[in-house]
C-alpha positions in Angstrom: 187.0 194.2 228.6 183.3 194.6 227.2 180.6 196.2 229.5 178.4 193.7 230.5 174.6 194.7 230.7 172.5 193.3 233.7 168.7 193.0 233.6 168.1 192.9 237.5 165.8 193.4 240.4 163.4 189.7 239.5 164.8 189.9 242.5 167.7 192.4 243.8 168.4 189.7 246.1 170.0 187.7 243.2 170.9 190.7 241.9 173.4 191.8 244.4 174.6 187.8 244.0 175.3 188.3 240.5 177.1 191.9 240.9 179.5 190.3 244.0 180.3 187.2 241.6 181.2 188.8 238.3 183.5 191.7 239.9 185.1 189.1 242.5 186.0 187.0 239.7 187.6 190.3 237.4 189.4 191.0 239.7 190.8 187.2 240.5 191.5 187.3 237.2 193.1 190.8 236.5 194.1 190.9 239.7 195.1 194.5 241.5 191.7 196.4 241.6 190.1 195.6 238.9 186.8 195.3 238.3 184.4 194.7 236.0 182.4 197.5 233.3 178.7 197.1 233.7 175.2 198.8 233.2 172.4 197.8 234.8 168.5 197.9 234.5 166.7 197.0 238.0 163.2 196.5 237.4 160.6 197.1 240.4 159.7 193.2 240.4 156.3 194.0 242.2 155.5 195.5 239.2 157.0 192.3 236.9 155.6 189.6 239.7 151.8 190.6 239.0 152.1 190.0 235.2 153.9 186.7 235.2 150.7 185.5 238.1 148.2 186.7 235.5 150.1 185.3 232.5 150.8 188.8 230.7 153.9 187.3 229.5 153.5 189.3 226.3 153.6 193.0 228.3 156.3 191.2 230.8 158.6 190.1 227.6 158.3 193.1 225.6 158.9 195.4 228.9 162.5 192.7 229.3 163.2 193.6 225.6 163.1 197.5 225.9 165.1 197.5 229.0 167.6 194.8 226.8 168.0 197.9 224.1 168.3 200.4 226.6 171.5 198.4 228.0 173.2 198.3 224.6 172.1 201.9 224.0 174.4 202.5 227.4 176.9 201.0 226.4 177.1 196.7 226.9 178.4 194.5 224.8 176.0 191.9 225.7 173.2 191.1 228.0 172.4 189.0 230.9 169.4 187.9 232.6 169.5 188.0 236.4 166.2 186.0 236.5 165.6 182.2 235.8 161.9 182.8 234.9 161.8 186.0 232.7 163.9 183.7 230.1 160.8 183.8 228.4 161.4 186.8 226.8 164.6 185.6 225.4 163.3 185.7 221.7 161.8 189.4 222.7 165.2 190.8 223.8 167.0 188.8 220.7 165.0 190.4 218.3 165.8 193.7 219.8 169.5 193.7 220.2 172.4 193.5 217.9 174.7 192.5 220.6 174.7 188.7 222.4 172.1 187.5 225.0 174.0 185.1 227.3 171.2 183.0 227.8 171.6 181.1 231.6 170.7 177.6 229.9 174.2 177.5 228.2 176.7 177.6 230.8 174.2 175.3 232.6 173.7 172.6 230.1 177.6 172.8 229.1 178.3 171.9 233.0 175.7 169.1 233.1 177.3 167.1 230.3 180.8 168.2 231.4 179.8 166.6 234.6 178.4 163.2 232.5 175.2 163.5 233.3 172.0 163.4 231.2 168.9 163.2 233.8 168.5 165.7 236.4 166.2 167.9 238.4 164.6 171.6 238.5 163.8 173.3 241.2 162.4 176.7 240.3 159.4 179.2 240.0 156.2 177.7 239.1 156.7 178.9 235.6 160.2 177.6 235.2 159.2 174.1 236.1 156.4 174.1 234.2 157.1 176.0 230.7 159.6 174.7 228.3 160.7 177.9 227.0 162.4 178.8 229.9 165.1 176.1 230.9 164.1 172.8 230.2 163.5 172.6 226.4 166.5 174.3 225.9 168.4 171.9 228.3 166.7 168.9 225.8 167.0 170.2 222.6 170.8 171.9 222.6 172.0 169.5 224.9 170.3 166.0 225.1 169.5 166.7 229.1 166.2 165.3 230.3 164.2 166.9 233.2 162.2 165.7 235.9 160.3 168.4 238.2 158.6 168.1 241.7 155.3 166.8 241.8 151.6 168.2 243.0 152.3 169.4 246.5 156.0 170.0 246.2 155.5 171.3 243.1 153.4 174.2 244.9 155.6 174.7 247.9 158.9 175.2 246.1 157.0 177.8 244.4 155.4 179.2 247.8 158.7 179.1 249.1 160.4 181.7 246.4 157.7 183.8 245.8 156.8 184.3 249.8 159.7 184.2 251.4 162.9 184.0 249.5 162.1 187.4 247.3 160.9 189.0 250.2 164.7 188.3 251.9 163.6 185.8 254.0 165.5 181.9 254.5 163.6 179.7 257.3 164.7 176.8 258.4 161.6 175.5 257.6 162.2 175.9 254.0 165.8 175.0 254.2 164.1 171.7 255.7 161.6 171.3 253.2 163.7 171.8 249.8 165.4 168.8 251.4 162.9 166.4 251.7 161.9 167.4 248.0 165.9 167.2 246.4 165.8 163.7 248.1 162.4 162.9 246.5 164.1 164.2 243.4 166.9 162.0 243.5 164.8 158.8 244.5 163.0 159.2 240.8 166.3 159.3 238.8 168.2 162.5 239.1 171.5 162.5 238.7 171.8 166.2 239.9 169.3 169.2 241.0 169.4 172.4 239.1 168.8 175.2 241.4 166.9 177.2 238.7 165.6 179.9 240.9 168.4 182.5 241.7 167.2 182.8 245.2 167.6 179.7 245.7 171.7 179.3 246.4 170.8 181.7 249.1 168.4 178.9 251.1 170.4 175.4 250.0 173.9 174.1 249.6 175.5 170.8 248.5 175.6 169.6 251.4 171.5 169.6 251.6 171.7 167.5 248.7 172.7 164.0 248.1 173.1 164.8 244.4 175.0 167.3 243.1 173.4 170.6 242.5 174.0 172.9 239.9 173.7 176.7 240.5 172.6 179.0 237.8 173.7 182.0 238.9 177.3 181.3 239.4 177.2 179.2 236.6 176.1 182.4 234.7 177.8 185.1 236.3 180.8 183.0 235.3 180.2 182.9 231.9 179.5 186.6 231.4 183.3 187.0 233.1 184.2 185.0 230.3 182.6 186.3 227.4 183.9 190.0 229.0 187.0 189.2 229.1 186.9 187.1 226.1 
């Protein structure tokens, strides 16, 4: 089994999602108890949040890569993100390792086309919606996906809604409502699914708040690291 390297804490919220899913799934697999060999790097995200708001993506990428080196330096065999957004420093880390980065696009496009579709939506941070570094030029280029985001006010309030409640621990009703409305919007322009592309976000919505299907990075991801451990 190789030691899988996490970059956490963006937020540990997600975190603690992606530790639960990659050992459940070990163990499924190997059965008895098993679990799985990993090293992690939790970041302090109110000291990452302030430079992504400010657009110090340069300091927030190279801080991603040096924690990226540090992992391999422990021990992993690859690395994973636990973060949607900081995918911007993918280049960063990849320049700095030797080992693989399992980049959260992948799994995530290969399950869009396995699924038949070619048009869906992203629901996200601000900066994953709106940059095409992140997740959505990778979904067009590598695999032929278009994507449609929210617009002008639900554009702000799915944003709102991560950064002020759902990494700060907290799931309203409100919220729950609220994503809703906007998924159906979604759907109403053309989308054939809804990418939940915030890792907090699995923790506020289902399927069954959705009358498309949605498409969950993080066990999409945590997944595929189980796989390319185990490989």
């Amino acid at each position: 089994m190789k030691t899988i390297g996490l970059l956490g804490g963006m937020s540990w919220e997600s975190s603690t999602t992606y530790y639960q899913l990659i050992n459940r799934e070990v163990q499924k697999r190997l059965g008895g108890v098993h679990s799985a060999r990993i090293v992690m790097h939790s970041f302090d995200f109110g000291e990452i949040a302030p430079l992504q708001s400010a657009g110090r993506w340069e300091e927030a990428n190279a801080r991603m890569a040096e924690a990226a080196k540090a992992l391999v330096g422990a021990g992993a065999g690859f690395v994973v993100m636990c973060c949607n957004t900081m995918h911007s420093a993918t280049a960063e880390i990849e320049r700095a390792i030797a080992v693989p980065f399992l980049h959260i696009a992948d799994p995530l496009g290969r399950a869009i086309r396995e699924a038949g579709m070619t048009k869906v939506a992203l629901l996200g941070s601000r900066h994953t919606m709106a940059q095409d570094g992140i997740i959505r030029g990778r979904l067009r280029d590598r695999y032929g996906i278009s994507v449609l985001v929210p617009d002008g006010d639900d554009f702000t309030e799915v944003d709102r809604v991560i950064y002020e409640e759902l990494v700060r621990g907290r799931f309203p009703d409100s919220s729950r409502a609220t994503c809703r409305a906007i998924m159906a919007g979604l759907a109403g322009r053309g989308a054939e699914g809804i990418v939940l592309g915030c890792t907090e976000l699995p923790l506020l919505v289902t399927s069954h708040d959705a009358a498309v299907p949605l498409f969950d990075t993080t066990t999409l991801h945590a997944l595929a690291a189980v796989d390319l451990a185990l490989a």
